[in-house]
N, C-alpha and C positions, 0 to 999 in steps of 0.2 A: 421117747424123748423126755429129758427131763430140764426142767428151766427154773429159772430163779433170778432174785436180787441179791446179786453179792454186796455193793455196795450204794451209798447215793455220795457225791460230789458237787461242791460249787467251786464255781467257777468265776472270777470279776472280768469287766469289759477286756474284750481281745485277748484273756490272758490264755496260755497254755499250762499244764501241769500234768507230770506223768505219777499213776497210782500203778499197786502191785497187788497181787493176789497170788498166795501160793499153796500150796498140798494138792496142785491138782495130778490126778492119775496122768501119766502119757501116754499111757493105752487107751484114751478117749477122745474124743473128736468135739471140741469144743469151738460153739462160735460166741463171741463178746457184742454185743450192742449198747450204745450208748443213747440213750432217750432224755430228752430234755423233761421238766416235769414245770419249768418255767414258763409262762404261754406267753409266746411272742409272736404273732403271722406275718407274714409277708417275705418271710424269706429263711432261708436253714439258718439254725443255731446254733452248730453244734458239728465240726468234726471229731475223729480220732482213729487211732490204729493201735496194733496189738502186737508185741514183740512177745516173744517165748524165750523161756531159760529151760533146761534140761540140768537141775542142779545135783539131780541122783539117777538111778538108774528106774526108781520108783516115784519121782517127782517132777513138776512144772510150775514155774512161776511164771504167770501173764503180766504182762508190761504193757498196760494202757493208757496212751497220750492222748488229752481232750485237748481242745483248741475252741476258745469260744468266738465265734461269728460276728460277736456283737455290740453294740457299745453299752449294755446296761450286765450286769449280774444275773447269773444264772445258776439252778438249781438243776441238776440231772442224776437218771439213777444207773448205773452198772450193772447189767443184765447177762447173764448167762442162760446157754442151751446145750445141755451135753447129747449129743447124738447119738 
């Protein structure tokens, strides 16, 4: 397995905002997480999901929608794990 940070992102209160990433192989099996790097306790930060494009026969563009939780600003980073 191989992992990494593609990207970091902020985020302002409740706001949602969709990022993209692309050249990835579609012959790989990737999963996307989203980590806050903002400390906030008492409750989650931080949704999102992950849409996929198939824009060639040799490529994938990831479409990830964050959604912040919270009423202050927040700072998070975009993590991959190719399996």
């Amino acid at each position: 397995m191989t992992t990494g940070l593609q990207f970091t992102g902020n985020l302002g209160p409740n706001a949602t905002q969709k990022w993209f990433t692309f050249g990835w192989n579609p012959a790989n099996h990737i999963i996307w997480t989203v980590v806050p790097i903002t400390p906030k306790s008492g409750a989650p930060e931080i949704q999102w999901s992950v849409a996929v494009e198939r824009y060639s026969p040799t490529g994938c563009t990831y479409w990830i929608t964050a959604t912040n939780l919270t009423n202050v600003a927040i700072t998070f980073e975009g993590r991959y794990a190719i399996l």
